[in-house]
C-alpha positions, -999 to +999 in steps of 0.1 A: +369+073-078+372+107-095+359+094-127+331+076-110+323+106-094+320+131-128+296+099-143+269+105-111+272+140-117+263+138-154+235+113-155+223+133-121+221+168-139+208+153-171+180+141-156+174+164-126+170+195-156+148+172-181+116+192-179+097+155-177+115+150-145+104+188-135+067+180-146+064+149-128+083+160-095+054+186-091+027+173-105+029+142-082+019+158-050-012+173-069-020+140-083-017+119-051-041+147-031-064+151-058-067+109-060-074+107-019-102+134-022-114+117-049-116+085-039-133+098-006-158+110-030-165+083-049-164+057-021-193+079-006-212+087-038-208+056-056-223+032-033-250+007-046-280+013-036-306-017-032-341-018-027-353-053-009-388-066-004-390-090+026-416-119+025-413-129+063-438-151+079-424-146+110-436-110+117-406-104+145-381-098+117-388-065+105-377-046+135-342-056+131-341-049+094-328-014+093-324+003+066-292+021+058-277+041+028-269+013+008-302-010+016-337-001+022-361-026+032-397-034+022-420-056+035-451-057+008-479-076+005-488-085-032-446-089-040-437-127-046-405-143-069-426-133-105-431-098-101-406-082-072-388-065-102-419-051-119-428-033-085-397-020-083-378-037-062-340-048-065-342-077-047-367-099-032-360-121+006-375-150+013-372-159+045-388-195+058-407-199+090-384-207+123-387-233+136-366-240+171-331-240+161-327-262+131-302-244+108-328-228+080-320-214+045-332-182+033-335-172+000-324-138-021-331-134-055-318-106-076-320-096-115-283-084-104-262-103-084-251-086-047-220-079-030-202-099-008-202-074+019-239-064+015-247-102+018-228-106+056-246-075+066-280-089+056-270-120+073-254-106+103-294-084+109-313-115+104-290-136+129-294-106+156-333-111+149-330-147+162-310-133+188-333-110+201-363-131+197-348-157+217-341-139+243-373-120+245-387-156+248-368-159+280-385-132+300-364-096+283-382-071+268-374-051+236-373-020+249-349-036+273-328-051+247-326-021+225-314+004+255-288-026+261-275-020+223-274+011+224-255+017+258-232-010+247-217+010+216-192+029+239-163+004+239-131+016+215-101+000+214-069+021+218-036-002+212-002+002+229+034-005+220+052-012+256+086+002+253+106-009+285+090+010+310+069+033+288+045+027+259+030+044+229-001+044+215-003+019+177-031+022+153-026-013+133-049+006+104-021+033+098+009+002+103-010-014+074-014+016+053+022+028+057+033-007+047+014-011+016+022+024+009+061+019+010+064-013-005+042-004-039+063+028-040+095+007-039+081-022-060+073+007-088+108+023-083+122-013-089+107-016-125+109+026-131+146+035-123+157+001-129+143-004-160+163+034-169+194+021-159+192-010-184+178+012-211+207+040-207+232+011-209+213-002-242+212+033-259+247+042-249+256+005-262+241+007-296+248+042-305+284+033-302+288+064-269+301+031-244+331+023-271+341+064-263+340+064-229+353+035-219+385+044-236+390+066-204+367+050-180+369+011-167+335-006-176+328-008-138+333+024-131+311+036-157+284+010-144+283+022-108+283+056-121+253+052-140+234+027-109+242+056-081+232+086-107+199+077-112+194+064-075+202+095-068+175+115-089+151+090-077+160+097-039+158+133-050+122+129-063+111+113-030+125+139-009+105+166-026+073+143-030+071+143+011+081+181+015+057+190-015+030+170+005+032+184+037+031+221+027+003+217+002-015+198+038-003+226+055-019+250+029-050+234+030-052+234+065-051+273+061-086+274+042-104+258+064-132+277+084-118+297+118-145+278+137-129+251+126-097+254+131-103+270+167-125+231+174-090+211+161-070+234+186-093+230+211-095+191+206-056+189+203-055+204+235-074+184+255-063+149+236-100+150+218-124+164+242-137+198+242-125+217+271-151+235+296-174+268+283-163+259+251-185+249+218-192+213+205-171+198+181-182+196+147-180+167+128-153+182+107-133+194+133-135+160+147-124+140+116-094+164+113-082+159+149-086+121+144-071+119+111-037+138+128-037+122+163-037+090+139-008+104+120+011+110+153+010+077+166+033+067+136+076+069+145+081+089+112+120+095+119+125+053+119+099+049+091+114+075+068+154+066+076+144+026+071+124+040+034+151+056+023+175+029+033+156+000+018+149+019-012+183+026-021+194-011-011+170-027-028+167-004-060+211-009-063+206-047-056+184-048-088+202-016-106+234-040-109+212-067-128+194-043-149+228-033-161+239-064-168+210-070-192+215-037-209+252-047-215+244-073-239+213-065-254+218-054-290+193-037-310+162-062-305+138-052-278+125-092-275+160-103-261+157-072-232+125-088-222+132-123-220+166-113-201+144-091-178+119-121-167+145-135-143+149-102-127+115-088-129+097-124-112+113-118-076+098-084-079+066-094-080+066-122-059+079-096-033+049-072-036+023-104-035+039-114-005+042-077+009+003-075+006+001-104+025+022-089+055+010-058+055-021-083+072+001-104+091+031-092+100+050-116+125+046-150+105+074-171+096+072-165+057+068-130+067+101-131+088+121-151+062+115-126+031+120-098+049+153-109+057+165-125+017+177-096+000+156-102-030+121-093-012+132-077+020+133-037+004+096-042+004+085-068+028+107-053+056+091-017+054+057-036+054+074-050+088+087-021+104+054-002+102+046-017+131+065-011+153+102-011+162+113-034+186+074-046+189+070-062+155+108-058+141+136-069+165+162-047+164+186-080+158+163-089+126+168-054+114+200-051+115+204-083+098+180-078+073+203-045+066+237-063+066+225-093+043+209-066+019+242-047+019+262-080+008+238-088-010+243-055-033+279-063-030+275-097-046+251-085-074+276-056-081+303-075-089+286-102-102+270-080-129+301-057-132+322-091-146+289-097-171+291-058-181+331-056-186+322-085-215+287-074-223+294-038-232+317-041-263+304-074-276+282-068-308+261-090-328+252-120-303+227-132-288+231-135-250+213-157-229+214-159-186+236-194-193+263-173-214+263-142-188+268-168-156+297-191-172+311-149-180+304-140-141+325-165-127+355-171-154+388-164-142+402-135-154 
């Protein structure tokens, strides 16, 4: 155990005082920041903007037609199919006379073709327009039916998690962003710190290092050495990625405007409404209080505990493999690869159907793979995002824990009986038949 112990602590420090290890532990946090505020900008600056002329024979269809920042719409007089672009319009809609309620076509043509989600909105506007006109048609009035629009926009749905007697308040949004968050993380930890341990085994093998060592060392001591040594700098990264995060937020939070910061206060105070004699809200202070009472609604402590868990089981449950590869890879980069595909396949299946749960998290496929060792790490944190008993039994959790823990077992020894044989032989060619027939050979 002693000599276990002295190979963590070497591949630890080496890597730990590597200045790329220093670089990338603080740049990170920066990075990750910078990328939200820039995709916030560029998902409100780079929106398409489309400029519609609307031939409509019906005449009641312009009123529901709004215009909004993506699509303004026209409704010219000398525009038809030949010579919308020339005017300079985007687009031109043709919509057909309606008649009862036969199911009618309408027509949009474009010199560019339009988005999906621009196409339902247009759809969704014209379909109210038959809506409304009906309607007016059985005795309402417009101004009647636009006050009833307007006054109905005050429903918002606030979802619970019953606990026993009590119950908590869910935002399904942040479930499904903390899910797809921790499983790409742990999917790219798979390939990164995986793919380190197989190439410090291959270094160590051909430089000739493994022959030295394991003159004092057993091969599967040296093996676990390596696999919990570089878990542990990655584990080490993590932790200073989340404490790097929040005080950067908490330093930003400092350069906001007093006013500002006195409306948050004021709205966390009175759970989002301003209290009496006091100012309106801006929008800012507003987005702020929303964006941290969302944060809040989150169990952090069984989020963070099951991350870190997960992460270590699933990055040792694949560690074992990737050292197994390394073992008996030679010189040739070709043979690591076509070694790796076996290994590297259930990762990606794993994050494809981890996108999938993120969406729907209490399916059967989603229950099975969260419990097999091989996808759980990432489909089980997409899982228990959730909510803990309310999506995740405890019983499924504690299962999906046990099964990855023997799991690791199983893959440790059956990689550290490939890596005993695959760390001194020189020369060969390997292949998965040759390493299984060395796996389970009586010694």
């Amino acid at each position: 155990m002693n000599k276990i112990w002295l190979i963590i602590q070497r591949e630890y420090t080496t890597r730990v005082k590597n200045k790329r290890f220093i670089l990338v532990t603080f740049l990170m946090p920066v990075l990750i920041i910078g990328f939200g505020f820039g995709f916030g900008y560029l998902s409100a600056t780079g929106t398409e903007h489309r400029k519609i002329a609307v031939v409509d024979p019906n005449g009641f269809i312009k009123t529901s037609l709004k215009n909004t920042n993506q699509i303004e719409f026209s409704f010219p007089i000398e525009v038809d199919t030949l010579n919308y672009n020339k005017k300079g319009f985007t687009d031109i809609l043709i919509i057909p006379k309606f008649d009862g309620v036969k199911k009618t076509d309408y027509i949009l043509r474009s010199k560019k073709s339009m988005g999906l989600m621009l196409q339902n909105s247009i759809t969704d506007k014209i379909n109210g327009a038959i809506e409304d006109k009906m309607l007016q048609e059985s005795g309402i009035q417009q101004s009647t039916l636009d006050s009833i629009h307007k006054a109905s926009q005050f429903a918002e749905l606030k979802a619970y998690e019953d606990k026993g007697s009590s119950s908590k308040e869910s935002n399904a949004g942040l479930a499904m962003g903390i899910g797809y968050a921790s499983g790409f993380l742990i999917y790219i930890t798979l390939f990164i710190y995986g793919s380190m341990v197989m190439r410090g085994v291959m270094e160590e093998k051909t430089n000739r290092i493994a022959e030295v060592i394991i003159s004092s060392v057993k091969p599967f001591e040296l093996m676990m050495g390596k696999i919990i040594g570089i878990g542990a700098v990655g584990l080490t990264q993590f932790i200073m990625w989340i404490v790097l995060i929040i005080t950067l937020s908490s330093v930003a939070m400092g350069f906001l405007p007093a006013d500002v910061q006195h409306q948050v206060a004021g709205l966390q105070q009175s759970n989002g409404q301003m209290g009496a004699g006091m100012m309106q809200a801006s929008d800012a202070a507003k987005n702020i209080y929303t964006f941290q009472h969302t944060i809040q609604t989150a169990n952090w402590p069984l989020i963070l505990s099951c991350f870190a868990f997960y992460f270590l089981g699933g990055y040792l449950f694949y560690s074992a493999l990737f050292a197994a590869v390394g073992s008996v890879v030679n010189e040739d980069p070709q043979d690591a690869q076509s070694l790796m595909f076996p290994i590297t396949m259930p990762i990606i299946f794993s994050y494809l159907i981890t996108n999938m749960v993120t969406q729907n998290p209490n399916t059967p496929l989603a229950f099975w793979a969260s419990i097999i060792p091989f996808s759980s790490p990432m489909v089980m944190m997409a899982r228990i995002a959730y909510g803990v008993p309310s999506a995740v039994s405890y019983w499924e959790l504690a299962l999906s824990m046990s099964i990855l823990i023997g799991g690791f077992l199983f893959t440790t020894w059956l990689s550290g009986k490939i890596y005993r044989t695959g760390i001194l032989l020189y020369g060969k060619k390997v292949n998965w038949k040759t390493m299984i027939k060395w796996a389970f050979k009586k010694q």
